[in-house]
N, C-alpha and C positions, 0 to 999 in steps of 0.2 A: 356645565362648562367650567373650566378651570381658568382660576384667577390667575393673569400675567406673574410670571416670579423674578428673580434675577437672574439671568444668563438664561432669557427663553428659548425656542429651537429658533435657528436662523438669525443670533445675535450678531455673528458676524459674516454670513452669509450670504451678503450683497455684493462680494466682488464680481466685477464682470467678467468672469471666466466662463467661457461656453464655447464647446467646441461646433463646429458646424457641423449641423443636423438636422438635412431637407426635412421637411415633412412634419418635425417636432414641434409642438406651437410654443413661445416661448411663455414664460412663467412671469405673472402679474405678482411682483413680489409682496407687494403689504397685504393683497388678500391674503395671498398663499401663508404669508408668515401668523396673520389672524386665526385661518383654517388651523394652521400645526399644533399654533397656542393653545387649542381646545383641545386638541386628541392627541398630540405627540408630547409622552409621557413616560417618564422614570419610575411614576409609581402606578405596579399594580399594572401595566399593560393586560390587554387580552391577545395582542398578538404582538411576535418579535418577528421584525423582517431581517434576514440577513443577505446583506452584500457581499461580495467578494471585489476587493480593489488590486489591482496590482501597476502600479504606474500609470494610472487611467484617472488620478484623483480630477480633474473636469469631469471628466464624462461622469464619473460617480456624483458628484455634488451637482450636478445637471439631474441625473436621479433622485434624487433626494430633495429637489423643489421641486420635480411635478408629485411624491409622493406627497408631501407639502400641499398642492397646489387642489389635487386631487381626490386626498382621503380623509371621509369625515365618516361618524356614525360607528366608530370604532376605536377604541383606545389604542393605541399602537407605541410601540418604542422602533427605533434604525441600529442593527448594531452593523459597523464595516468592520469586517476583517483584510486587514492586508497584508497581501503576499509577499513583506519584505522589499516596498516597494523604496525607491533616492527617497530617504526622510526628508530632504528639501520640499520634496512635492507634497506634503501631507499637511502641510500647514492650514490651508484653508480646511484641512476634514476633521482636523484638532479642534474649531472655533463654534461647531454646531450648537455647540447648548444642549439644550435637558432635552432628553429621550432621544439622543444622538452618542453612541457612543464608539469611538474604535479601539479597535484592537491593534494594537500593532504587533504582529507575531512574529517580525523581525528573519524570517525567511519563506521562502517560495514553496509552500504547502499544498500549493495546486486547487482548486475550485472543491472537491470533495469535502478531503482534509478540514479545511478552510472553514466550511461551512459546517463541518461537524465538529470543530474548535468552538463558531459561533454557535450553535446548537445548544450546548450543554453550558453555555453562560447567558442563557435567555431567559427571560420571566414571563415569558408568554404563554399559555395552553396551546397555542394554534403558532406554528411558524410559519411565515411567509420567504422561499428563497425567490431572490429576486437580483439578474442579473443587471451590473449598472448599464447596460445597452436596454432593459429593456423602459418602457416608457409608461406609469399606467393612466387609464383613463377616469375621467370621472366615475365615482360610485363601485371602481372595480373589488376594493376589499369591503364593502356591505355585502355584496354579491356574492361573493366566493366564502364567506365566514357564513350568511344565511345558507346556501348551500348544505355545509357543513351540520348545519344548525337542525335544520329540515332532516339530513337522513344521518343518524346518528351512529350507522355503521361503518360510514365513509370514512378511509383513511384519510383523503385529499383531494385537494379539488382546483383544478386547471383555467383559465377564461380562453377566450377567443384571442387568437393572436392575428396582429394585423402589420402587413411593411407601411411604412412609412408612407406611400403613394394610397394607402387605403384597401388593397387588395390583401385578399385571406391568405395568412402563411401558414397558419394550425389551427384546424378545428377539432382538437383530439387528434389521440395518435392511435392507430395496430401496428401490429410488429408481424409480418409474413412470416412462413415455415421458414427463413433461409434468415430471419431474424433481420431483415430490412425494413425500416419504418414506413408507414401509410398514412399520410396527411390528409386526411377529409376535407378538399374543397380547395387545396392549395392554388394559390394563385388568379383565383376567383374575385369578382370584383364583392364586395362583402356585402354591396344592398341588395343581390342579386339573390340573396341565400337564404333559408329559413333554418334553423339548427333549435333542437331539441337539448335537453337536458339530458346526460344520462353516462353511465357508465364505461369509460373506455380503456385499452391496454396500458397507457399510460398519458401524460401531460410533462411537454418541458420543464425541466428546474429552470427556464429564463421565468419562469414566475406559477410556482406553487405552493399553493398553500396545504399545511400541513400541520394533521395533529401532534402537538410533541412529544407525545406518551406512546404517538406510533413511528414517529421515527425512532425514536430511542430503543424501541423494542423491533423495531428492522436493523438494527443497527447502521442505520445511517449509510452516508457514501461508504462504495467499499475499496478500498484501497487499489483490490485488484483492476480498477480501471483506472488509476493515475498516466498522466496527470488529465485527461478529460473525454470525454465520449460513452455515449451509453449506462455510466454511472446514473441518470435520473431515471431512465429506462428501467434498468435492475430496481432501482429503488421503489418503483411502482409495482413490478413484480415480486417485489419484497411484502408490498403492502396489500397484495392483493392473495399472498401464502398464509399473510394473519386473517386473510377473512373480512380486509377493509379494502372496499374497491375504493378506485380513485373516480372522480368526475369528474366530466368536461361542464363548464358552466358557463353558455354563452353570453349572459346579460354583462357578465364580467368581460372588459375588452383592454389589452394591454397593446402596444406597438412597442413591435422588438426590430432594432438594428441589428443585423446578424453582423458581427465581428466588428461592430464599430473599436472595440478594444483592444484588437489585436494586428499584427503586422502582416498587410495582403501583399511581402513579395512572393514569387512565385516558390523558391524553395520551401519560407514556412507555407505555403498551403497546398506543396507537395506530401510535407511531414504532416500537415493535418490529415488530410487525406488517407494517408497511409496507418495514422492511429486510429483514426477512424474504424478503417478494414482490421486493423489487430481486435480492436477494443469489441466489434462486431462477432468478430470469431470467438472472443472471451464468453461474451453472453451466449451466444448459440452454444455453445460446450455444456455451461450450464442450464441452460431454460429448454434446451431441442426436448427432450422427451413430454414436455408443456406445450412447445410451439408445437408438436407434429400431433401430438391427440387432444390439445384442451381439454385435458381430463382432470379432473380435482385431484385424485387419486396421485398423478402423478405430480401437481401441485406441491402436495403432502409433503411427497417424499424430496425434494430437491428441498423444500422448505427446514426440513429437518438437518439437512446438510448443509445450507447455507447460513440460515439464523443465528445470533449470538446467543449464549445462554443467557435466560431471564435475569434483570438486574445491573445497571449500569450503572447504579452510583457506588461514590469512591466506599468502598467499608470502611469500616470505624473501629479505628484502632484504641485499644483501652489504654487510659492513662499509667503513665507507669513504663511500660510496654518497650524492650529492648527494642531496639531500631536498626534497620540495614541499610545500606543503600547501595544501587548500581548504578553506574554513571556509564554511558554510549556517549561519546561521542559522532556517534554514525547516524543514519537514520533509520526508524526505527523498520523493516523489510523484511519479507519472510528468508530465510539465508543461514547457513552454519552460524557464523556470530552471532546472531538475535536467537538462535535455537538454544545457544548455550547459556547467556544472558538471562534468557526469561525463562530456563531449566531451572536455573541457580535461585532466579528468584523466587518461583514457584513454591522449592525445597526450602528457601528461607524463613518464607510469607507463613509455615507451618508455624511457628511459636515467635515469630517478631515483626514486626511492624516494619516493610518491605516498602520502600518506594525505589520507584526506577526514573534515573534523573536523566533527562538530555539537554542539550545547549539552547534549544528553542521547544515550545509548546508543542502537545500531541495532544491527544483527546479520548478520551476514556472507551471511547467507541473503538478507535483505533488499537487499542491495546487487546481489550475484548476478540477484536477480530483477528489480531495476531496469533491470541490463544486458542481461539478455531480451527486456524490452518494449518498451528504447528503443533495441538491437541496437549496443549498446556493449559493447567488449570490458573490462572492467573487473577481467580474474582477474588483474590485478599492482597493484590498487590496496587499502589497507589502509582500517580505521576508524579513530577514538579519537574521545573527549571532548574537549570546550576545556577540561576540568583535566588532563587526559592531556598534551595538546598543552602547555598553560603550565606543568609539570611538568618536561617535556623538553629538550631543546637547542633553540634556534635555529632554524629552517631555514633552505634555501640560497633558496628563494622562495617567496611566500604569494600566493595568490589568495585575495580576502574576497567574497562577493555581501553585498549589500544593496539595501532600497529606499528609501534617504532618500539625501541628500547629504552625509551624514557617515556614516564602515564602523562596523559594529556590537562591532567591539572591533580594539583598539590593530593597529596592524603589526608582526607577530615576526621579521620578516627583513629584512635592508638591499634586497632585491630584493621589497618588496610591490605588489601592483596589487589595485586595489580596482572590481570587476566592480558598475556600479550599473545596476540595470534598469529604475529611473527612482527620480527625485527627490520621492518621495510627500512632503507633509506629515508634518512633526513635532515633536511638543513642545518648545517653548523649552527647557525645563529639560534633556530629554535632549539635547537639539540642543547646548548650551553645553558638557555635561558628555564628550560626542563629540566635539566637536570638539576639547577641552584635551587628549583623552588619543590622538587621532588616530595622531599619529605619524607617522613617515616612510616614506607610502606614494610610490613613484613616480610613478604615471600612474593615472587615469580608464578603465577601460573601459564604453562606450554600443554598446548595441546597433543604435541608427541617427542618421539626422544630427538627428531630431527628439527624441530624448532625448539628445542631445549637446549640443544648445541650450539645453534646460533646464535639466540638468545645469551649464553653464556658468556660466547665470543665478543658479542654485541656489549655485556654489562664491562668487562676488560677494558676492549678497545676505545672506549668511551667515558674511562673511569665513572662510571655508578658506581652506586653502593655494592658490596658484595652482598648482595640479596641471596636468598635459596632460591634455588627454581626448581618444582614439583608438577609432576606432571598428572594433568586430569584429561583423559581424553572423553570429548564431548561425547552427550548422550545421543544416543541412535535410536531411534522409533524404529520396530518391530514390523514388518510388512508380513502378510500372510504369504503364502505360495509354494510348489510342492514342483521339486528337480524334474521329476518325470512326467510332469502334467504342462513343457510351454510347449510356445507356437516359434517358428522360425524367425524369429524377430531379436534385433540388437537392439536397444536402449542405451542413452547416455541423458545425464540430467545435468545441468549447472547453469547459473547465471551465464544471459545473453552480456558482455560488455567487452570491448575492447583493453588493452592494456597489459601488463608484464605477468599478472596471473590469472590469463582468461582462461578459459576451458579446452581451448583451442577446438572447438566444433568444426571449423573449416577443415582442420588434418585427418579430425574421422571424416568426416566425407567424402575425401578423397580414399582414403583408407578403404573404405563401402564402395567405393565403384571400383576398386583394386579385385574386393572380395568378389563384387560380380562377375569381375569378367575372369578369375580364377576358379571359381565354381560354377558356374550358369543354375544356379540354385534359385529357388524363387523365396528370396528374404525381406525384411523390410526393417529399415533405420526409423526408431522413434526419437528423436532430439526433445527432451522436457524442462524447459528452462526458464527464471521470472524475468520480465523485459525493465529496462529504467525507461524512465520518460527521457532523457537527455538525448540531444538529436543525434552525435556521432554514435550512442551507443543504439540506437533506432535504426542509425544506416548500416550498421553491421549485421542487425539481424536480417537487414532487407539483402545485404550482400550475400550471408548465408545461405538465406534459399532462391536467392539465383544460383550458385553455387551447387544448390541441390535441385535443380528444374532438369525432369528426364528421368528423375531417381526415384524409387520406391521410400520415398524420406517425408515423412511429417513431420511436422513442428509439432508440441504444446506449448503454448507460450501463458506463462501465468499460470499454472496449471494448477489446480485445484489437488486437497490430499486425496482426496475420494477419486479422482482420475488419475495420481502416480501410483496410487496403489494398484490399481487394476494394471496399468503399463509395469509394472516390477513383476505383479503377479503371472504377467502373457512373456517376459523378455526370457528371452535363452540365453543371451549374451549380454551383459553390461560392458561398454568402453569408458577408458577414461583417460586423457590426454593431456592433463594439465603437467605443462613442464617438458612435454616432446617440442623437439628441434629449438632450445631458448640454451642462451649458455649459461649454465646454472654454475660453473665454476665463477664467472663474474657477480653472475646475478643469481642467489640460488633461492632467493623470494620467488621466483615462476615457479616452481616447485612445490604438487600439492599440499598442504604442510599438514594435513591429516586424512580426510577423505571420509566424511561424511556419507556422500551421497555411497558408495564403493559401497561400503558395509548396508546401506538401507536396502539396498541391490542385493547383497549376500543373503540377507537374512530371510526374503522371499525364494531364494532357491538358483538365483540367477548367478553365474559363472562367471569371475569379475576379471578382466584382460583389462592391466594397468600399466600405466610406461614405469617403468622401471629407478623411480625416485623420490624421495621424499618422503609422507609419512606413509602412502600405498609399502612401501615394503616393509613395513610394520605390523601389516593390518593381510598384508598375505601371501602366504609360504606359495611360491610356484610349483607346480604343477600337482597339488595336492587340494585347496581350496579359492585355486584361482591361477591367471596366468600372469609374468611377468615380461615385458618387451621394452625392447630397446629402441627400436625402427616402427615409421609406417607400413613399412613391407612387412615386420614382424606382428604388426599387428594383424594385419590382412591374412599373413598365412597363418598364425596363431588360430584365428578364427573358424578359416577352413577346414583345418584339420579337426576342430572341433563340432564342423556341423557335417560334414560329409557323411555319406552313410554310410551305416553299420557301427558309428562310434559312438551311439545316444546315451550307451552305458557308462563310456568313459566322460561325459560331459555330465551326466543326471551323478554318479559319481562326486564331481566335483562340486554340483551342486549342494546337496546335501550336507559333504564337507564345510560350503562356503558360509550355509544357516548356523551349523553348530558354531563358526568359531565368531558368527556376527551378536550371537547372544550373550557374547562377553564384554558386548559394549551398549547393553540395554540400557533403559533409562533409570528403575530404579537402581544401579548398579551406578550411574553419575550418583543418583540423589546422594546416596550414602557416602561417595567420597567426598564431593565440594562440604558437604556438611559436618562431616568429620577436619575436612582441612581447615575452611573458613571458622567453623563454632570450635575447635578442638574437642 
C-alpha cells in the first residue's frame, strides 16, 4: 500500500457536481478516495487509463470516482485529454491530485487523435481507453489486466458491457461481410446469460484495454476515421494483422451510457448517423477482401498496407546538429499543402535536425501515418508546438506556409522562407498587425507562375517587404498506368468542402450526365476525395451524391494511396473543375493555383480535361498532353469526342504525351530544388 502524500487523488474532488445518471450508483466518497490512495499513482503505473473530455468535465469527474470507487489490485495512473474544451469548465479536472493528470490540448482533436496524444505520454505497459460515459464495475481492471496476463499473445482485451437498466449492450463484437457490427446477446437481460472467454473481431474503445507496445505498433487511431466511428473497430483489426487477438473478458463488467456526452437533437444524430455510414464504407474498402474470406493471407496483405513502419519514438538528433523548422498553421491532413510540407521536410531531415511545428499538439503516431499515405519518409522528422518552438533556440532555417500575403507568425531564423500557397483575402486589422511583426523572411515561395503574380501584386498592394518570390512547384508522386491499357471511366480527386476553392464536383456531374445523354456510351464517373468532419462540409458531400443518384457515379471518400492508384491506373479521363463558373476576375483565389492531383492523373497515363485557368495551364499544353475548356458544355463535348469510337488512338496519344510531361514534376526533382533554395 502506498502512504497518504500531499495533494492525494481526489484532494479536491468532493464538489457535488454529478450529472443525472439512472442507473449509475453513486460514489461513497472517503472509501472511494482511500481505494485511489493505494492504487492511483504517478509512480511507476502498470496501467494508464485515458479519457477523452470535451465539455463534458461532470460527466468525466463522475468517471473518475467510480474508477476511484472501483479499481483495486492494480497500480493505475488517469491521464484526461481534452478536446479544447470553455477552460472555465476544467477547473474541477485541474484539482485531482497525484495519478490524475490533464492535458489540455487546447483544440478539438476528435476522440482518436485525442487518445493517441494521451497514448504516447503514458507510463503504463497496458492502456486502458475508457469513455467518460462509460462506468466500470467492481474488480473490472483485475480482470481484463489477468486476461492479458493468462494469454500473452493477446493484443487487448474487452469486459461485458451493460445499459444502465442492467440489460446486455456488448458481449463482444463481429463485423459481417457488408462490415456491419454483431453484438452477442444485445439487449439481453445479463443474468439470463452464460458467456465464455475467448477471442472476438473486435471490443468497444468505450473501455479497452490495451498493450502499449501494441498500440504503438498498430499505429494507433487512424486519422482516416475522424472525427469518430469505427476507428476502435479498425484498431482491433489492426491488432489482430500483428498476430494479437483481442478478447472479450466477461468477468470484467463496465456500464456504458451511450451518448450521455453528446447533443441528441435530431440534426446532430442525423450527422451521426450519416458518419457512421461514411466511416462504415471507409473500413469495408479497406478490410472487404478479410471480411469476404477470413483468410490470413489476405490478413497479410491489407496488413502491409495499412501498418506504420516499425518505430515510433521521436529520433534523436545529435548535439550540435543544424536545425530546421516547418511551421503549418493548418491541420495536419493528407492534401497538396501537407504533401508539400512534409516533402520539404523529409528532404531536410537528411543532414538536420527537422521539427514540424503546429499551433496545437499532434502525435507522433499521427505524423507516421501521414507519411504512409502520402509515401513520405518522415522517421527523422520531430513535432513541437509554436510555444515549444518560441521557448527554444533559434533555428538555423524556417519554412512557414500560409494562405495570405503576410506569414502567420514572425521569422525565427536569419535563413526564413515563407511557403505562400496563395494570397487569399485578409482582414485589415490582421493584415497590419502581420505585416509589423513579419520580420526577416528571405524569399517567397509560389507554387506556380500564377500564384507568383499574385503573390507579387499582393506583396505591392499591401506594402511588404520587397521579398523575391521563386517558384517550387510541388512534388507529384508517380502513379503507374499505361494510355492503351484503361477502362471507360472518368476520374476526378480533390477534397470534399464547400467554399471559394472547392473542386467544384457538383459541375462535373452535371457535366457527366451532359456526357451521357450526348453519347449513350456506357461510362462511369469515379469522384476520389478526403471528407472533414465539419457538419456543413458533411452536408455537401451528402448533397453531392444525391446530386449523383441515377448516375454510374461512385464516391471514394477518404480513399486510401493503394486504392487511387489502382482508380488513376483504370481512369481514361481525368476532370478537373476547380475555378469553372466563379469570377475569378474579382476573386481569382477560386482558381486552381497549381493542380496537383492533374499531373498525379498524367503520369498514369490518364488524359487530363482542365478549365481553362490558373496553374492547370501551366502544367498542360491543349490538345497535345491534355485538354483545355472553357464551359461545362465544353467539357461534356471535349470528352465525347475523345471517347467515341474509333478515336482510342488519338486519346492513348494523349495519354502517353500527358506521362512524359508529368515526370517533370517528380518528387526527387522537388527534393533537389527546395534543398538547393532553402540550404543554398
Amino acid at each position: 500500500m502506498h502512504a497518504a502524500v500531499a495533494n492525494p487523488p481526489g484532494a479536491r474532488a468532493s464538489a457535488p457536481i454529478r450529472p443525472d445518471l439512472p442507473g449509475i450508483a453513486r460514489v461513497e466518497v472517503e472509501p472511494a478516495l482511500r481505494r485511489a490512495r493505494c492504487w492511483c499513482t504517478d509512480t511507476a503505473p502498470d496501467v494508464s487509463i485515458l479519457i477523452v473530455n470535451w465539455n463534458a468535465a461532470p460527466l468525466t469527474l463522475e468517471c473518475v470516482r467510480q474508477i476511484w470507487a472501483n479499481t483495486d489490485g492494480v497500480r493505475y495512473e488517469i491521464i484526461i485529454a481534452d478536446n479544447g474544451s470553455d477552460p472555465d469548465s476544467l477547473h474541477a479536472l485541474r484539482q485531482l491530485g497525484r495519478g490524475v493528470r490533464l492535458l489540455e490540448l487546447g483544440v478539438n482533436r476528435y476522440f482518436g487523435e485525442a487518445n493517441n496524444i494521451a497514448a504516447e505520454q503514458a507510463q503504463g505497459s497496458l492502456l486502458c481507453l475508457l469513455n467518460n460515459d462509460a462506468f466500470v464495475q467492481p474488480g473490472w481492471l483485475r480482470a481484463l489486466a489477468a486476461a492479458l496476463d493468462d494469454d500473452r499473445q493477446a493484443g487487448a482485451a474487452g469486459p461485458l458491457f451493460l445499459f444502465p437498466d442492467g440489460a446486455i449492450q456488448e458481449a463482444g463484437g463481429s463485423i459481417d461481410a457488408a462490415g456491419y457490427p454483431v453484438r452477442a446477446a444485445r439487449g439481453k437481460a445479463a443474468g439470463t446469460q452464460e458467456f465464455s472467454p475467448g477471442s472476438v473481431d473486435y471490443v468497444s474503445a468505450a473501455a479497452l484495454l490495451v498493450r502499449t507496445e501494441c498500440f504503438l505498433q498498430a499505429g494507433g487511431f487512424d486519422l482516416t476515421y475522424e472525427p469518430a466511428y469505427y476507428e476502435d473497430v479498425d484498431l482491433c483489426f489492426k491488432l489482430r494483422a500483428l498476430g494479437r487477438p483481442v478478447l472479450f473478458c466477461p468477468d470484467a463488467q463496465v456500464v456504458h451510457v451511450e451518448g450521455a456526452a453528446a447533443n441528441d437533437d435530431p440534426a446532430a444524430v442525423a450527422r451521426r448517423n450519416a458518419l457512421g455510414d461514411l466511416n462504415r464504407a471507409k473500413f469495408t474498402a479497406r478490410w472487404s477482401a478479410f471480411l469476404q474470406t477470413r483468410c490470413d493471407d489476405a490478413l497479410r496483405q491489407i496488413a502491409a498496407r495499412v501498418l506504420p513502419p516499425a518505430g515510433s519514438q521521436d529520433p534523436a538528433h545529435l548535439p550540435g546538429a543544424r536545425t530546421a523548422v516547418l511551421f503549418t498553421p493548418y491541420p495536419l491532413t493528407p492534401g497538396g499543402g501537407e504533401r508539400f510540407l512534409l516533402t520539404t521536410a523529409a528532404a531536410l531531415s537528411e543532414d538536420h535536425a527537422t521539427t514540424i511545428v503546429t499551433p496545437h499538439l499532434y502525435s507522433r503516431l499521427r505524423l507516421l501515418d501521414l507519411g504512409r499515405e502520402l509515401m513520405i519518409d518522415l522517421s527523422r522528422c520531430r513535432l513541437a508546438t509554436e510555444a515549444e518552438m518560441l521557448a527554444g533556440p533559434a533555428p538555423d532555417h524556417m519554412i512557414t506556409m500560409g494562405n495570405h500575403i503576410a506569414p502567420p507568425i514572425p521569422a525565427r531564423a536569419k535563413n526564413s522562407v515563407f511557403a505562400c500557397q496563395f494570397p487569399f483575402p485578409m482582414e485589415a486589422g490582421t493584415l497590419r498587425a502581420a505585416r509589423d511583426t513579419a520580420g526577416p523572411y528571405r524569399l517567397v515561395v509560389a507554387y506556380s507562375e500564377y500564384a507568383r503574380a499574385h503573390v507579387l501584386a499582393g506583396l505591392s498592394a499591401h506594402q511588404m517587404p520587397a521579398w523575391p518570390v521563386e517558384i517550387v512547384h510541388p512534388p507529384v508522386p508517380q502513379y503507374a498506368g499505361d494510355a492503351g491499357r484503361k477502362r471507360r471511366m472518368v476520374l476526378t480527386v480533390g477534397r470534399f468542402f464547400r467554399g471559394a476553392h472547392n473542386k467544384r464536383h457538383d459541375l462535373m456531374i452535371d457535366a457527366f450526365r451532359l456526357l451521357l445523354e450526348r453519347t449513350g456510351l456506357d461510362l462511369e464517373l469515379h469522384i476520389a476525395g478526403s471528407s472533414t468532419p465539419n457538419p456543413a462540409q458533411m452536408e455537401y458531400l451528402a448533397q453531392l451524391q444525391r446530386r449523383a443518384e441515377g448516375l454510374p457515379v461512385t464516391f471514394h471518400v477518404n480513399v486510401s494511396n493503394g486504392q487511387l492508384a489502382e482508380l488513376y491506373r483504370d481512369a481514361a479521363l481525368y476532370w478537373h473543375a476547380t475555378g469553372l463558373d466563379a469570377p475569378l476576375a474579382e476573386y481569382p483565389a477560386a482558381a486552381e493555383h497549381f493542380g496537383i492531383s492533374v499531373l498525379e492523373a498524367m503520369s498514369a497515363g490518364c488524359v487530363p480535361l482542365a478549365f481553362n485557368a490558373g496553374g492547370p495551364r501551366e502544367i498542360v499544353t491543349h490538345g497535345v498532353d491534355g485538354i483545355l475548356y472553357d464551359t461545362l458544355h465544353g467539357l461534356a463535348d471535349s470528352a465525347a469526342q475523345l471517347l467515341e469510337p474509333g478515336t482510342d488512338h488519338v486519346r492513348e496519344a494523349m495519354g502517353h504525351a500527358a506521362a512524359r510531361r508529368a515526370a517533370a514534376f517528380a518528387p526527387p526533382i522537388f527534393h533537389h530544388r527546395i534543398r538547393e533554395l532553402v540550404l543554398g
